[in-house]
N, CA, C and O atoms as CSV, one atom per row, in Angstrom:
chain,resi,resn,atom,element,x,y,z
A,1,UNK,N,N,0.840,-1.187,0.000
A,1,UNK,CA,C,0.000,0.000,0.000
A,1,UNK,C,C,0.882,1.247,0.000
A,1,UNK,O,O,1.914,1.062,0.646
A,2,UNK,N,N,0.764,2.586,-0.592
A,2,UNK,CA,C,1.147,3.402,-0.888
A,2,UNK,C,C,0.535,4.446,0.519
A,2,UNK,O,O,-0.500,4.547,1.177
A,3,UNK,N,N,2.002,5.143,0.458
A,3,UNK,CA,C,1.755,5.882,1.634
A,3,UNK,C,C,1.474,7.057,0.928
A,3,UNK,O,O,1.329,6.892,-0.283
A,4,UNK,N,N,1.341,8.374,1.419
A,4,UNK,CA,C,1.162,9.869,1.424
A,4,UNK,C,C,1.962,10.449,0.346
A,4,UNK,O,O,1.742,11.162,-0.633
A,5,UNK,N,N,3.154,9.780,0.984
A,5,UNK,CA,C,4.530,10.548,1.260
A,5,UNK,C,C,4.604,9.938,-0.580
A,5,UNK,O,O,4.783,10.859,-1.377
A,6,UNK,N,N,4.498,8.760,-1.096
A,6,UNK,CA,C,4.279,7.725,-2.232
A,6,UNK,C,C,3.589,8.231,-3.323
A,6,UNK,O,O,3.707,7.747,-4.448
A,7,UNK,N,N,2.589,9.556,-2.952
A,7,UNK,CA,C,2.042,9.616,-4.147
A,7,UNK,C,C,1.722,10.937,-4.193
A,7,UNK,O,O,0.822,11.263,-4.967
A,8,UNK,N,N,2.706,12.465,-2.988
A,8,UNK,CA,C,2.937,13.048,-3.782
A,8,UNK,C,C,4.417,13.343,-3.196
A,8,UNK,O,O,4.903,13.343,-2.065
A,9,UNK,N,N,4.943,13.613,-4.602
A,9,UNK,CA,C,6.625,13.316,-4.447
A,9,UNK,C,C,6.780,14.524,-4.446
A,9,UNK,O,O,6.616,14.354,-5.654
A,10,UNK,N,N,7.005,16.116,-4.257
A,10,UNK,CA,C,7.323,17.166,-4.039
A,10,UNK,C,C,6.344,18.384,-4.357
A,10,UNK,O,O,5.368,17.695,-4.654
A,11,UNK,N,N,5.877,19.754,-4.517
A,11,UNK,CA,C,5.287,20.639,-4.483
A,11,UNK,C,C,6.034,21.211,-5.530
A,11,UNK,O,O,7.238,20.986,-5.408
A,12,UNK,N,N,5.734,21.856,-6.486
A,12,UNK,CA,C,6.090,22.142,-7.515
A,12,UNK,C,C,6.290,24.220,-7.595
A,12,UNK,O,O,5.419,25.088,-7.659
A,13,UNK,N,N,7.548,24.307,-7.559
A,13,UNK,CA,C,7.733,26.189,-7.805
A,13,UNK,C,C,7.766,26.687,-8.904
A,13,UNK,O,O,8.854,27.125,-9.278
A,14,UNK,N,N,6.819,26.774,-9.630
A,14,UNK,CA,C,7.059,27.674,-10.839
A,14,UNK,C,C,6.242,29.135,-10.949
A,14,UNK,O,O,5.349,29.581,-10.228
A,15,UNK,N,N,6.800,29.623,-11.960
A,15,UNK,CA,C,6.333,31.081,-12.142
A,15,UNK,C,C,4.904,31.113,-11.852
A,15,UNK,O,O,4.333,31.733,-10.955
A,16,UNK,N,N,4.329,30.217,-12.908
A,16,UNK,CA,C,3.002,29.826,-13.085
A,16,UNK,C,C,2.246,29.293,-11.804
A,16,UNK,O,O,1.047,29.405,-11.547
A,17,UNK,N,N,3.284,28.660,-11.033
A,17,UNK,CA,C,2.370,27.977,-9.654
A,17,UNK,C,C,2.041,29.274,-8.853
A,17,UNK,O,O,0.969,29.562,-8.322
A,18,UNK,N,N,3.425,30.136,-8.890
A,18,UNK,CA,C,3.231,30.931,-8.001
A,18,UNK,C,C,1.991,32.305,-8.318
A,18,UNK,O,O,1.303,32.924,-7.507
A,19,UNK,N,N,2.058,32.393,-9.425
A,19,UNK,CA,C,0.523,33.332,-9.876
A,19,UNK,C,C,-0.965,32.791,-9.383
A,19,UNK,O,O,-1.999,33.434,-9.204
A,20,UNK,N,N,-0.698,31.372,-9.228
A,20,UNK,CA,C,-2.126,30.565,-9.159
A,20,UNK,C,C,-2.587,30.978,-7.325
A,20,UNK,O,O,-3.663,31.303,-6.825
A,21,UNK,N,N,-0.927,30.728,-6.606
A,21,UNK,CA,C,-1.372,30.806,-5.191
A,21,UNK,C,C,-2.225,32.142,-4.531
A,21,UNK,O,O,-2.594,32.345,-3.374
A,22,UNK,N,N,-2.346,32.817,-5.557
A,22,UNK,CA,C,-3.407,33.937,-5.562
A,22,UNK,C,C,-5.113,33.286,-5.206
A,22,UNK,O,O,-5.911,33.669,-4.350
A,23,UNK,N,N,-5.248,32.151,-6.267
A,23,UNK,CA,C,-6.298,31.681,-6.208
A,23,UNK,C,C,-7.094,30.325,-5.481
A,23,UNK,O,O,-8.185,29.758,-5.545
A,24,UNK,N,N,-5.601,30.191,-4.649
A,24,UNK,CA,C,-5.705,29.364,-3.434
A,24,UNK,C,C,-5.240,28.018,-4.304
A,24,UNK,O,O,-5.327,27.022,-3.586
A,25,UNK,N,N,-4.838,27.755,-5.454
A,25,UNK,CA,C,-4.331,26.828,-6.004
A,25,UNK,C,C,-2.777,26.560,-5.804
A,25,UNK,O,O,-1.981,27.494,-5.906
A,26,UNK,N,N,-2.207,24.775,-5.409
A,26,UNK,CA,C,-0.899,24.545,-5.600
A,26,UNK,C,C,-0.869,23.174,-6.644
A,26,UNK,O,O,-1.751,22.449,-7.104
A,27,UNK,N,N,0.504,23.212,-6.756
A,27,UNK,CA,C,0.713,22.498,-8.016
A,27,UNK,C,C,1.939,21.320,-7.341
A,27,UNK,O,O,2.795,21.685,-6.535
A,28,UNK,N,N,1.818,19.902,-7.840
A,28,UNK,CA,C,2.092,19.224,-7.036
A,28,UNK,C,C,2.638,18.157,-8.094
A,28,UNK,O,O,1.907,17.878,-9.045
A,29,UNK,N,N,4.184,17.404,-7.942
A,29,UNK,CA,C,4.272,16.419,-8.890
A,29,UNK,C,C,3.970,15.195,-8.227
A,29,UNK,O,O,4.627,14.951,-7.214
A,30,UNK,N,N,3.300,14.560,-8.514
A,30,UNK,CA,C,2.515,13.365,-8.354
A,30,UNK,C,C,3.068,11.719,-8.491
A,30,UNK,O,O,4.268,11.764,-8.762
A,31,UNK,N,N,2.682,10.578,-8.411
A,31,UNK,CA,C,2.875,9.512,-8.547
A,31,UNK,C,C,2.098,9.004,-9.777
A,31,UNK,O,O,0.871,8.929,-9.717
A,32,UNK,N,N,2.760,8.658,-10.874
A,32,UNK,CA,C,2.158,8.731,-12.236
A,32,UNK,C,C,0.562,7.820,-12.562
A,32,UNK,O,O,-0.113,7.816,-13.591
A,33,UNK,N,N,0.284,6.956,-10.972
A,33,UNK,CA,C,-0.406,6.287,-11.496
A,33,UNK,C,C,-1.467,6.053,-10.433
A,33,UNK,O,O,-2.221,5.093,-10.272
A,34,UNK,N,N,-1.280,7.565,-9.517
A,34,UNK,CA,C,-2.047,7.931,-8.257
A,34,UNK,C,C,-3.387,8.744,-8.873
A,34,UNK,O,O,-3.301,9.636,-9.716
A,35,UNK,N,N,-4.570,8.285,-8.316
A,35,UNK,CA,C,-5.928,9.054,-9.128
A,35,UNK,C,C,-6.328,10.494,-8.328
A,35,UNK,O,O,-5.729,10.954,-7.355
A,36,UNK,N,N,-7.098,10.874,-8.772
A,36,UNK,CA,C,-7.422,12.117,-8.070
A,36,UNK,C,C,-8.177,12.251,-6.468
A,36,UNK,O,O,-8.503,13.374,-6.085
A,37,UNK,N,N,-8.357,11.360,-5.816
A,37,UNK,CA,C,-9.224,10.285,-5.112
A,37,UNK,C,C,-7.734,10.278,-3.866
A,37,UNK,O,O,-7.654,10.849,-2.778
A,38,UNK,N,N,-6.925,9.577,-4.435
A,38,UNK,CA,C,-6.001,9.521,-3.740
A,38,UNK,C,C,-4.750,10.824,-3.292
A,38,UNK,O,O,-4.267,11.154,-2.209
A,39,UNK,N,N,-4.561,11.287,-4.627
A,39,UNK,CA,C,-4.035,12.872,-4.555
A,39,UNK,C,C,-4.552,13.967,-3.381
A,39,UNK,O,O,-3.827,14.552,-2.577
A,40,UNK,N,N,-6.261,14.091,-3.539
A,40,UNK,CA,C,-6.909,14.453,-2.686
A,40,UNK,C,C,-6.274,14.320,-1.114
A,40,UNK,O,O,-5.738,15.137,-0.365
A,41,UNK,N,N,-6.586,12.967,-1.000
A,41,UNK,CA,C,-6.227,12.496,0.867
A,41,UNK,C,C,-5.120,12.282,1.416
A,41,UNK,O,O,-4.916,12.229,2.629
A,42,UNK,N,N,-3.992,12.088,0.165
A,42,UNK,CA,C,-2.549,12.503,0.286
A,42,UNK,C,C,-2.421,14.329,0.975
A,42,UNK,O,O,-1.997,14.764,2.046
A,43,UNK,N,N,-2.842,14.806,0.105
A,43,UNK,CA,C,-2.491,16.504,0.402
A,43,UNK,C,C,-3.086,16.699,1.841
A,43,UNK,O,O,-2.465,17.156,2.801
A,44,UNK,N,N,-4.540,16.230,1.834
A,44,UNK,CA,C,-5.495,16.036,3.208
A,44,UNK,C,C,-4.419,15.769,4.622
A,44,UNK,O,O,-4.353,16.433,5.657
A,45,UNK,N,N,-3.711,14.661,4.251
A,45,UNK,CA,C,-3.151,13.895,5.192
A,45,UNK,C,C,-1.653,14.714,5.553
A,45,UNK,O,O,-1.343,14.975,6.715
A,46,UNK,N,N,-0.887,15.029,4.508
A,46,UNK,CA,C,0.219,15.991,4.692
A,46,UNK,C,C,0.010,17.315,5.210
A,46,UNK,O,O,0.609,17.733,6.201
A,47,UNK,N,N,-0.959,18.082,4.456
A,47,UNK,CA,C,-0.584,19.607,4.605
A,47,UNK,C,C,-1.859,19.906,5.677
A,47,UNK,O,O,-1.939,21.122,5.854
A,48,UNK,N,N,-2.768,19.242,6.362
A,48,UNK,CA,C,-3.836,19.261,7.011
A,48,UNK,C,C,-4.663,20.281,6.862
A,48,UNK,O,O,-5.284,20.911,7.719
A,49,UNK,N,N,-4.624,20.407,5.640
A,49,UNK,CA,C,-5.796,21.678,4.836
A,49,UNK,C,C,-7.045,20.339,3.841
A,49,UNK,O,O,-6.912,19.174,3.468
A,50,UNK,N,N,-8.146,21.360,3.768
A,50,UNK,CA,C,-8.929,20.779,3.069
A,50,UNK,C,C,-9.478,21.084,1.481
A,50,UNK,O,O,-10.142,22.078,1.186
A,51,UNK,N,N,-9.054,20.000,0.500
A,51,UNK,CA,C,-9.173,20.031,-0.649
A,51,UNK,C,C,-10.221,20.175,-1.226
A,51,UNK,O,O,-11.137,19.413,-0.918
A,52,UNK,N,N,-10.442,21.203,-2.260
A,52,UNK,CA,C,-12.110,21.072,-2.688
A,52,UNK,C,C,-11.876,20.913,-3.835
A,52,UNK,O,O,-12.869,20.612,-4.497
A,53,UNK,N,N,-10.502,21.029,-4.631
A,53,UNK,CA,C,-10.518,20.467,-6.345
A,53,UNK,C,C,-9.306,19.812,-6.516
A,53,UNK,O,O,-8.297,20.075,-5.860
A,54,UNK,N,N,-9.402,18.733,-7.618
A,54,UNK,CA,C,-8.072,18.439,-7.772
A,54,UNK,C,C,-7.969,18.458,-9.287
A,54,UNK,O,O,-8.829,17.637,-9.606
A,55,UNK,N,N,-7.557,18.801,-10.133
A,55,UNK,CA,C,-6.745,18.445,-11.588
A,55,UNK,C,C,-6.194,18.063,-11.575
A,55,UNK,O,O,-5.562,18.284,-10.541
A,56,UNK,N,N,-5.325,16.681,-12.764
A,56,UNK,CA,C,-4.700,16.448,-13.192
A,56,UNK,C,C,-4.400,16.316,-14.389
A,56,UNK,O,O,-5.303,16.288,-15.226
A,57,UNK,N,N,-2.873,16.187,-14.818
A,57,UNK,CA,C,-2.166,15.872,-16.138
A,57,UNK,C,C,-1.123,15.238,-16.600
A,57,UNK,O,O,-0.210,15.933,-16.153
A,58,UNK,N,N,-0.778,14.641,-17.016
A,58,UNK,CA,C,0.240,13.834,-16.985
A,58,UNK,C,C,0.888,14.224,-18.509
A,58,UNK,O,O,0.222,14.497,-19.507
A,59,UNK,N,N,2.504,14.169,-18.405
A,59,UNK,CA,C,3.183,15.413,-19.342
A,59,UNK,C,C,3.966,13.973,-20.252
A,59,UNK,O,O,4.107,12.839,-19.793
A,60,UNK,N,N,4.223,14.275,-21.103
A,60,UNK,CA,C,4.906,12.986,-21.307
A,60,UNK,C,C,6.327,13.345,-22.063
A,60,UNK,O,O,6.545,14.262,-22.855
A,61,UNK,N,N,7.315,12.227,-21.516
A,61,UNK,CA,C,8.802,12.656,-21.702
A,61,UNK,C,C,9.011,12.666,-22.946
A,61,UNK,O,O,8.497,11.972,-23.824
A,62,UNK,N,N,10.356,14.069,-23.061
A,62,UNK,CA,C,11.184,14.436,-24.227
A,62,UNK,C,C,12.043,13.526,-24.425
A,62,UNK,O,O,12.782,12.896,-23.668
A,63,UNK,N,N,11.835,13.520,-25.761
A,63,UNK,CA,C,13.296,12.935,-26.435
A,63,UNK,C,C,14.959,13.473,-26.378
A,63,UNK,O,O,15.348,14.054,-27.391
A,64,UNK,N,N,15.697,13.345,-25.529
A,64,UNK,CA,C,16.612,14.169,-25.656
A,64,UNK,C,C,18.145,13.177,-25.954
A,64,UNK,O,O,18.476,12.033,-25.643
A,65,UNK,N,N,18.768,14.224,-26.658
A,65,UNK,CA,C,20.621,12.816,-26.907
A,65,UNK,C,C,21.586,14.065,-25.957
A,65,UNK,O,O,21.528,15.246,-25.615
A,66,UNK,N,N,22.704,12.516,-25.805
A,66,UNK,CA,C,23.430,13.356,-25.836
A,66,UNK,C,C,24.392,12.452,-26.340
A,66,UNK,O,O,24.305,11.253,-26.607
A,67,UNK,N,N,25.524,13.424,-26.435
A,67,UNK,CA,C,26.672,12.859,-27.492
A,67,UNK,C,C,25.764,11.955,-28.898
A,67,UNK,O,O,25.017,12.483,-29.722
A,68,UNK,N,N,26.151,10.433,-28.795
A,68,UNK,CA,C,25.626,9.924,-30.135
A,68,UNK,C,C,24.362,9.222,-29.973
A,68,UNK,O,O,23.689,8.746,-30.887
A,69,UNK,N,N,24.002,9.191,-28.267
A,69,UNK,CA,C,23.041,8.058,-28.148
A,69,UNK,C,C,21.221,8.990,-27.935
A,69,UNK,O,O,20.954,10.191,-27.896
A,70,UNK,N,N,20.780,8.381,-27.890
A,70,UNK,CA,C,19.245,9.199,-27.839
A,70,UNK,C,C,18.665,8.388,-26.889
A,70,UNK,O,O,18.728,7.159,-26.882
A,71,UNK,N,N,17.878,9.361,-25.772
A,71,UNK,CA,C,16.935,8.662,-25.174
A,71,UNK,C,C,15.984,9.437,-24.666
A,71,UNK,O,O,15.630,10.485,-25.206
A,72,UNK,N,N,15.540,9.026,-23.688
A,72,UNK,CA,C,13.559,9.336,-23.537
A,72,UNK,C,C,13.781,10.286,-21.727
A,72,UNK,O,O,14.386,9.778,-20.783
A,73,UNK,N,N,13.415,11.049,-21.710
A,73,UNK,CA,C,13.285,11.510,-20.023
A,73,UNK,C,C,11.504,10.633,-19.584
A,73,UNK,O,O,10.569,10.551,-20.382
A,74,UNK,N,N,11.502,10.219,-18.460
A,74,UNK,CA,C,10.262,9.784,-18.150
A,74,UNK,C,C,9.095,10.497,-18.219
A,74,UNK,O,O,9.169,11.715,-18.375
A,75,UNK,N,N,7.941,9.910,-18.122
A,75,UNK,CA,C,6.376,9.860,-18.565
A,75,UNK,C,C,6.557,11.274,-16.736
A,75,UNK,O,O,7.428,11.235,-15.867
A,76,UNK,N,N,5.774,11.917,-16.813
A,76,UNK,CA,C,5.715,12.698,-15.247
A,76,UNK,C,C,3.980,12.920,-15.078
A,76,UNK,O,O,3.324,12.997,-16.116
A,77,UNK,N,N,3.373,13.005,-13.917
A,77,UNK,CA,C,2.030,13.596,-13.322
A,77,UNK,C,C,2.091,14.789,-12.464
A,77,UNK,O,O,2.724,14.949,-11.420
A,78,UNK,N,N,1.221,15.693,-13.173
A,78,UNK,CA,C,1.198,17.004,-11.994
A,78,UNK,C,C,-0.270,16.697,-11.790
A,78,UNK,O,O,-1.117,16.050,-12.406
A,79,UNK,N,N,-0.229,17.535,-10.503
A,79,UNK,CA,C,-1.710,17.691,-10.122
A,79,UNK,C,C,-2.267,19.549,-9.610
A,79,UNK,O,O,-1.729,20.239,-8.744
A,80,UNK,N,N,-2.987,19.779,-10.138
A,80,UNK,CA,C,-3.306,21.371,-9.615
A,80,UNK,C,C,-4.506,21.134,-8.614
A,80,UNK,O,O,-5.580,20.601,-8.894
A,81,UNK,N,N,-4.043,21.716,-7.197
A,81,UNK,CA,C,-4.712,21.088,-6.294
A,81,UNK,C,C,-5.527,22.444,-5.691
A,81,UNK,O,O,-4.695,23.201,-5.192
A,82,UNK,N,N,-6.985,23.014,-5.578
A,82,UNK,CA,C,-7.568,23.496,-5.302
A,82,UNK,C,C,-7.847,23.270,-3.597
A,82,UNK,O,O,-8.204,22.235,-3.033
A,83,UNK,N,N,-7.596,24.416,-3.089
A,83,UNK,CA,C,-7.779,24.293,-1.619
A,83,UNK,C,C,-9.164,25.479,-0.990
A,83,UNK,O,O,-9.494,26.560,-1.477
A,84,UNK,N,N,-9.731,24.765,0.226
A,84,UNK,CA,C,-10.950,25.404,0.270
A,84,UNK,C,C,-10.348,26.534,0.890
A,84,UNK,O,O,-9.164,26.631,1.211
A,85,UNK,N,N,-11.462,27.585,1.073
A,85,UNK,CA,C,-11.087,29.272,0.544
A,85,UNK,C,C,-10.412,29.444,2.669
A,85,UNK,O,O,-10.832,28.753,3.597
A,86,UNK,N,N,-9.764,30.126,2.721
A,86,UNK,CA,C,-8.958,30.268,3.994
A,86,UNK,C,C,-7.877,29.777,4.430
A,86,UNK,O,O,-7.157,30.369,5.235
A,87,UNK,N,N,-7.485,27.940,3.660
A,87,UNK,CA,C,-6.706,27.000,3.912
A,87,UNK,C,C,-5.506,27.427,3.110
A,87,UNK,O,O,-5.733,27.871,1.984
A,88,UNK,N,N,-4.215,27.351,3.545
A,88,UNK,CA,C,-2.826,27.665,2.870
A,88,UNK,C,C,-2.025,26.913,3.374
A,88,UNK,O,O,-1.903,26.802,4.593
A,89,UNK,N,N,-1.120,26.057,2.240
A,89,UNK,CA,C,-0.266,25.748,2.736
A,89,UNK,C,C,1.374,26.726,2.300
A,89,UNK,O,O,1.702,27.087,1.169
A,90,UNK,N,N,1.913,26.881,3.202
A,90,UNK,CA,C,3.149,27.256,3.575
A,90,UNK,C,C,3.944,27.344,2.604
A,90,UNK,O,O,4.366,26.197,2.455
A,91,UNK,N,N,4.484,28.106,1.729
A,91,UNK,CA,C,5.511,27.692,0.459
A,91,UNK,C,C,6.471,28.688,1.017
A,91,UNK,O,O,6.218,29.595,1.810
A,92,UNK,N,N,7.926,28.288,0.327
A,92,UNK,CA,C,8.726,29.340,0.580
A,92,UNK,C,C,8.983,30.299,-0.696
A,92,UNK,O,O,9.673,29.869,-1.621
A,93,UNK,N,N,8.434,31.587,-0.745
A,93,UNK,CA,C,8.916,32.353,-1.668
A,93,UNK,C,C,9.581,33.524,-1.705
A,93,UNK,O,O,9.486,34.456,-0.906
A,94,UNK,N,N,10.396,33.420,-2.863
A,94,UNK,CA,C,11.613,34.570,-2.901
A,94,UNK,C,C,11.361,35.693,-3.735
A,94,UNK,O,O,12.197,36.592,-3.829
C-alpha cells in the first residue's frame, strides 16, 4: 500500500504555480499512477488543509541525446490542487 509521502513526491515552484497561489491553487508532482481520489487524501493527510478540487495531467517525456546516443526523459504527473477558501499551505517564496 502506498503511503502519502508515495504519491505526492514534491510541491512544484514555478512562475506559473506561483501566480495561481493567488487563487488558493498549488501544483504538485505526483505519482504517475495515483488518481485524483487519492491525490486528494494525500495533500489532506500531509498539509492538514482541506481540498475542494483536484486536476490532473500527466506530461509525457522528451526525447533528448546526448553525445551519439538518444533517449527518452520519463512519462511525469502534476496535479493542480484546489484548496478550500482560507486554507494555505506554507511555500517558501523569494
Amino acid at each position: 500500500m502506498k503511503t502519502s509521502y508515495d504519491i505526492i513526491k514534491h510541491i512544484m515552484r514555478t512562475e506559473k504555480g506561483s501566480g495561481m497561489l493567488a487563487e488558493n491553487k498549488y501544483i504538485f508532482h505526483v505519482a504517475i499512477d495515483a488518481n485524483k481520489i487519492q491525490i486528494k487524501q494525500a495533500v489532506e493527510d500531509i498539509y492538514n488543509v482541506t481540498v475542494k478540487k483536484v486536476n490532473t495531467l500527466k506530461a509525457h517525456g522528451k526525447w533528448r541525446r546526448v553525445r551519439y546516443k538518444e533517449g527518452k526523459t520519463p512519462d511525469w504527473k502534476k496535479a493542480v490542487v484546489t484548496l478550500r477558501q482560507g486554507d494555505k499551505i506554507a511555500v517558501a517564496t523569494t
